[in-house]
C-alpha positions in Angstrom: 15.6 27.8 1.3 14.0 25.3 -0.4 13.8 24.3 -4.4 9.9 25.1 -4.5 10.5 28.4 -2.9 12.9 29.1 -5.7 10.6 28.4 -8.1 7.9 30.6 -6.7 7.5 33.9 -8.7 7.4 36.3 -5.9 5.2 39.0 -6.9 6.5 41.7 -8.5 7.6 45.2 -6.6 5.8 47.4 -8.4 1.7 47.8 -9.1 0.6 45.9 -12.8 -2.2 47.3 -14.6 -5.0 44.9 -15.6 -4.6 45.8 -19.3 -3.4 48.6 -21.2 -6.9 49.9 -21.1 -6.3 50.5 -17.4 -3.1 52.3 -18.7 -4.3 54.8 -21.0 -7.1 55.7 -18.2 -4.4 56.6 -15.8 -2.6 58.1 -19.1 -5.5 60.0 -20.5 -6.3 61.7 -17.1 -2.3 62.9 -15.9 -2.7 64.4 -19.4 -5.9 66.3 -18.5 -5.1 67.5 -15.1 -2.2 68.9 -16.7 -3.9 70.3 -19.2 -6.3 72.1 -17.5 -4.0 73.1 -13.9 -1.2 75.1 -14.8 1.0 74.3 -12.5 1.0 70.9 -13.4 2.1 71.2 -17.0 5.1 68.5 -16.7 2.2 66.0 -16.1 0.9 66.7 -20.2 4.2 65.0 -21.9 4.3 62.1 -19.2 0.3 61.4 -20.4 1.7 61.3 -23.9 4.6 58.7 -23.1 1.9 56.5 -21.2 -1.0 57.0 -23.6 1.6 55.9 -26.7 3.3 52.8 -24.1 -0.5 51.6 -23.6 -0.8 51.8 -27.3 2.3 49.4 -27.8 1.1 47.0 -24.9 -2.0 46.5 -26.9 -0.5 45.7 -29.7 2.0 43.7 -28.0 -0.7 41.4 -26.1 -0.3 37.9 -26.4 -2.8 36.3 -28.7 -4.3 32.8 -27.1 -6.2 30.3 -29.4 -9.3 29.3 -28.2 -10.3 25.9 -29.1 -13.0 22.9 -27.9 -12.2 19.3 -27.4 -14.3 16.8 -26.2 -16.6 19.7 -25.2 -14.1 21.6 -23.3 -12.6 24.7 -23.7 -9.3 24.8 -24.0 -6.3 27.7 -24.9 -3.5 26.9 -26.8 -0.6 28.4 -26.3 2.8 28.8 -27.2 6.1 29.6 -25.3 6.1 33.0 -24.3 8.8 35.1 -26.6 10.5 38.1 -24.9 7.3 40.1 -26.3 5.1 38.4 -24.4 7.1 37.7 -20.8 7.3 41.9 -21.1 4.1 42.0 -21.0 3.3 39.9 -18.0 6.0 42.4 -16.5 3.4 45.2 -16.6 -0.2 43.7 -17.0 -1.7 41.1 -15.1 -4.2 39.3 -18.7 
């Protein structure tokens, strides 16, 4: 295997949300289908966990500063803290 394979980040295993806005769609509807069908009650607290997780990932966004030089735009941006690298975990921007 080579060094530039290594480096490579494969993607990831599992599906990743746009944004947390995509999240609290998904969210918001597992918590009306079990609302409204009965027999799909357990689905109501697992809405509430993923409607209050896409809350936290919204806050938790990484901020970029937006700046022009030489009449280009350009984002700064910092090293990623453990915030921000767990939110590239679950959300693609």
């Amino acid at each position: 295997m080579t060094f530039s394979r290594l480096t490579q980040s494969s993607s990831p295993t599992h599906p990743r949300f746009g944004s947390p806005a995509q999240l609290a769609i998904v969210a918001v509807v597992l918590w009306v289908v079990g609302a409204v069908i009965h027999p799909l009650a357990l689905l109501v607290p697992l809405g509430i966990v993923l409607l209050l997780a896409a809350g936290a990932a919204y806050l938790m966004r990484p901020r970029s500063q937006t700046m022009y030089w030489r009449g280009r735009r350009i984002e700064l941006n910092d090293r990623p803290g453990a915030g921000q690298r767990l939110y590239y975990t679950f959300f693609r921007r």
